[in-house]
C-alpha positions in Angstrom: 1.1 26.1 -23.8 3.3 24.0 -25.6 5.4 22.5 -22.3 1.9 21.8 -20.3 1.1 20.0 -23.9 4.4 18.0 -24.1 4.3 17.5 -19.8 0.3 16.3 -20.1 2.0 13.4 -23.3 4.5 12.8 -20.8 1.7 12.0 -18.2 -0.2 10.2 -20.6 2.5 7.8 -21.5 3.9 7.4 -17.8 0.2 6.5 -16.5 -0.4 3.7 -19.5 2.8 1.8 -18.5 1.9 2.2 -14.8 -1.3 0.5 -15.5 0.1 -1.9 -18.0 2.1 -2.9 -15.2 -0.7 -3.1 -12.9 -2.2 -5.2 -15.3 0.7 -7.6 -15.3 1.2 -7.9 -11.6 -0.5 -10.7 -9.2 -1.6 -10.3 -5.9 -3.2 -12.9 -3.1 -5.5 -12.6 -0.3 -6.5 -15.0 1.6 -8.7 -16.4 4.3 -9.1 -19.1 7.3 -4.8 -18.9 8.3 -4.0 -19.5 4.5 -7.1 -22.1 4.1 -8.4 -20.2 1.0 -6.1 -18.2 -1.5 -7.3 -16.5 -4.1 -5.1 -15.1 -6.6 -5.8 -11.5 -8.6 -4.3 -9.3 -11.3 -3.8 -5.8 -10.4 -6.5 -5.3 -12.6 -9.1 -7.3 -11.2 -8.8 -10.4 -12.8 -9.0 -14.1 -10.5 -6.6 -16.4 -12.0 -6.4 -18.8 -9.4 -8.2 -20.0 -6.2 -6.9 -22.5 -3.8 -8.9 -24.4 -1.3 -6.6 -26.4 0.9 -8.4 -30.2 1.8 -8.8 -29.0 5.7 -11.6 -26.2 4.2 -13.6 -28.5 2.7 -16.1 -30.2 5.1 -19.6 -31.4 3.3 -22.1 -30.8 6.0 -20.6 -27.4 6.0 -20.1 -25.5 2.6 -21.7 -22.5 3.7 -18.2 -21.7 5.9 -15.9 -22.9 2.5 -18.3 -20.3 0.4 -17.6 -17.6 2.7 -13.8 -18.5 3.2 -13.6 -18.2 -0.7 -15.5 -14.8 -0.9 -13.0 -13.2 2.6 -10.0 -14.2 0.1 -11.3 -12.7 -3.0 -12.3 -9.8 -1.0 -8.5 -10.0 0.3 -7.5 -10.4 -2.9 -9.3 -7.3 -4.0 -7.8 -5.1 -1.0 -4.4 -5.8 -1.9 -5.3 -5.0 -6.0 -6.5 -1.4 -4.5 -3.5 -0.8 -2.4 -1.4 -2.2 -5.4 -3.4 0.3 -7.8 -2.9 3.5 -5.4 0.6 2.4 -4.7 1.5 2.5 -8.7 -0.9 5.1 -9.9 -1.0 7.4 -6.6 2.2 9.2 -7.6 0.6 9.6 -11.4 -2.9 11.3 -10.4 -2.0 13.2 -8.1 0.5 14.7 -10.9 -2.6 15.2 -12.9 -3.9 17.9 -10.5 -4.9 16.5 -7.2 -6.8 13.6 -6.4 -9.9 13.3 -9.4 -7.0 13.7 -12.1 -7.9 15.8 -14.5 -5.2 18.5 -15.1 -7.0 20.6 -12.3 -9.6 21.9 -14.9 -13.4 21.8 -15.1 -14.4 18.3 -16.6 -11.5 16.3 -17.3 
């Protein structure tokens, strides 16, 4: 009982620097060939969104809004592949793919 104890710390420790990592890491999507870029922390947070001058036409911002909100959602898609990349390994250590240790409720 005392190893699945000191293995579960061990598990603990490993999955908080994986997602302070995660944390820490950028990723970019963007949209339109590169027109729009939005920029994202591995844990969600935009920290930057670049609209190039060709993107920006005034009779049409209804095509700009929607190139920003492909990007984010780009942005977004790389964040979840990031997140499964660097916690994958870590959950499924915790007993298959809901975590948990493999019992009832954790």
């Amino acid at each position: 009982m005392a190893q699945l104890l000191q293995q579960a710390q061990q598990m603990q420790q490993q999955l908080a620097a994986a997602q302070e990592e995660l944390a820490r890491t950028e990723v970019t999507g963007t949209a339109g060939g590169n027109l729009v870029t939005a920029t994202m922390t591995g844990g969600g947070d935009v920290t930057a969104i670049s609209i190039a001058p060709d993107a920006v036409d005034p009779d049409d911002l209804e095509t700009l809004q929607d190139l920003v909100v492909a990007a984010l959602h780009d942005a977004k898609r790389a964040v979840d592949e990031l997140a499964a990349q660097t916690m994958g390994p870590l959950a499924g250590g915790l007993g298959g793919p809901g975590g948990g240790l493999g019992l009832p409720g954790l």
